[in-house]
C-alpha positions in Angstrom: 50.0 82.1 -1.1 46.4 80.9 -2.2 46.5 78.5 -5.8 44.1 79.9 -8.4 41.1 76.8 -7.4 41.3 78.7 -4.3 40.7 82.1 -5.1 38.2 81.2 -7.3 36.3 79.5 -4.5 36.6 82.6 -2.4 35.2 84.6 -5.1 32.2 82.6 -5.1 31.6 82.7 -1.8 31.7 85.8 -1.4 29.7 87.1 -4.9 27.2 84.4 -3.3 27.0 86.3 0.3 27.2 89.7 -1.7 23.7 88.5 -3.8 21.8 87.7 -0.4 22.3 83.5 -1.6 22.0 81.1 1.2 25.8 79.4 0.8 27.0 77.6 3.8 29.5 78.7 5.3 32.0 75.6 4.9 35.4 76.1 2.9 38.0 73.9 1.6 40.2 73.8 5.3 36.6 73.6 7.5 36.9 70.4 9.6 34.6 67.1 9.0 31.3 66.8 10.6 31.7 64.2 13.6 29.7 61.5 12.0 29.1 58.1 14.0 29.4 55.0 11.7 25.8 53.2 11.4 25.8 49.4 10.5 24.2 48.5 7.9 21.8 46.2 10.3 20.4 49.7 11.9 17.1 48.1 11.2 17.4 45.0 13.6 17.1 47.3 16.6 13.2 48.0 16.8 10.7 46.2 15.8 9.3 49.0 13.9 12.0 49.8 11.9 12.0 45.9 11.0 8.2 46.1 9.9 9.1 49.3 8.1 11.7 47.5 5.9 9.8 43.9 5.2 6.6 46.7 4.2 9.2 48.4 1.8 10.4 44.1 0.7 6.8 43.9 -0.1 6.5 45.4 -3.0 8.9 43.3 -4.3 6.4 40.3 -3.9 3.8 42.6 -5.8 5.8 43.0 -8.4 6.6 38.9 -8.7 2.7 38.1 -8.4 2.4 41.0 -11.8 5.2 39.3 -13.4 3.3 35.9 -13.1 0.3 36.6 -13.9 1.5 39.0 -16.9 3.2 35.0 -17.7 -0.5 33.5 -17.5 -1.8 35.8 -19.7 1.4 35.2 -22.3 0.7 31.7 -21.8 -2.8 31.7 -22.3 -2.8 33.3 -25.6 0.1 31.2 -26.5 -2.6 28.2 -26.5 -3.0 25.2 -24.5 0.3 23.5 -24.4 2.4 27.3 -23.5 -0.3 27.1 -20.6 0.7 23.8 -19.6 4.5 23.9 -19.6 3.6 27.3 -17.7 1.4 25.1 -15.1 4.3 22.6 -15.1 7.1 25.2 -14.5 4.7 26.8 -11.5 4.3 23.5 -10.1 7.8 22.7 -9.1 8.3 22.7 -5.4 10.4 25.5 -5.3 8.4 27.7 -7.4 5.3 26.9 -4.7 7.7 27.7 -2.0 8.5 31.2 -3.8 5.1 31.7 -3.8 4.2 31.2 -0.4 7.0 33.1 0.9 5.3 35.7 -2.3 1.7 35.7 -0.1 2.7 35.9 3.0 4.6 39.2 1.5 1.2 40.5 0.2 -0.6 39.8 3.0 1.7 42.1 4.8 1.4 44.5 2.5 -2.0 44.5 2.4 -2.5 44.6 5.9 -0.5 47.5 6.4 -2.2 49.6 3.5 -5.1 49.0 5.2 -3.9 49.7 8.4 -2.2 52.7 7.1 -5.6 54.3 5.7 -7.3 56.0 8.5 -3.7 57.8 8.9 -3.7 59.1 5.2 -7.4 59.9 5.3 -8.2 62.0 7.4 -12.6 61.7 8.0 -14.2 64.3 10.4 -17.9 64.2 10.5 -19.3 66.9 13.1 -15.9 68.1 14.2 -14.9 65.2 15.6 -12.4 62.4 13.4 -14.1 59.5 12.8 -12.2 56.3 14.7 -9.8 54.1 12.6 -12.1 51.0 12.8 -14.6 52.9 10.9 -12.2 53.6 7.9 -10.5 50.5 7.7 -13.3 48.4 8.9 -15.2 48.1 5.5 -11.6 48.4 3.8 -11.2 44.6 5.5 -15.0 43.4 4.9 -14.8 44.3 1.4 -11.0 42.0 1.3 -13.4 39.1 3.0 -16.0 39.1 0.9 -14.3 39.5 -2.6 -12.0 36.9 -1.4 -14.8 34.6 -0.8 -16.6 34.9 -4.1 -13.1 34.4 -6.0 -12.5 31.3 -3.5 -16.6 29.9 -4.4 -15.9 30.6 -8.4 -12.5 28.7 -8.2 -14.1 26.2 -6.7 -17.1 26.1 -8.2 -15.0 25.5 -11.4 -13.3 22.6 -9.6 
């Protein structure tokens, strides 16, 4: 004898094969898929699954370097002594250790974008795809040289 959740389920099915729906064909009784247990470490195994998941951490360091500077800006319109408790506060030793650990996030993240480019962007000039060097190439000068004149204004401003 079938209980009434059953019956209901059959009808279902069945109005759902009737219509021409794609319904699996799995009931209530249909044994579990043989699944093997994955740890939660799957990552660990290849090196490119590692460098897959400390790109995806990256963005996390993005969004802390947003998140201070969105502080600087709070701090500089707060006037000059919110800008130097903020200095204070960001010159602790842990908060420079956060930091670093912060850039050496971006510049992961950075380098992969770049690195990542010719992939997404596809360039064919006569038929032929244009090599990844030429794509990413100025994608890397034009990092240099903005990071340069930042570096000669800051200081500059000593």
């Amino acid at each position: 004898m079938s209980s009434p959740g059953q019956a209901s389920s059959r009808a279902k099915i069945s109005s759902a094969r009737s219509h021409g729906e794609a319904f699996p064909a799995y009931t209530e009784f249909h044994p579990r898929w043989y699944r093997p247990r994955v740890s939660t470490y799957w990552w660990l195994g290849k090196w490119a699954y590692v460098k897959f998941i400390l790109r995806e951490l990256s963005s996390v360091a993005v969004a802390w370097t947003v998140a201070i500077m969105l502080l600087q800006i709070r701090a500089l319109t707060g006037g000059p002594e919110a800008y130097l408790r903020l200095e204070h506060r960001l010159s602790s030793p842990w908060m420079i250790a956060l930091n670093l650990v912060a850039f050496a996030f971006l510049l992961l993240h950075s380098i992969t974008w770049f690195n990542l480019a010719p992939k997404a962007m596809v360039v064919r000039i006569g038929g032929k795809r244009l090599p990844a060097v030429l794509i990413s190439g100025p994608q890397y000068l034009a990092w240099i040289a903005i990071s340069a004149i930042v570096f000669a204004i800051i200081i500059s401003r000593g």
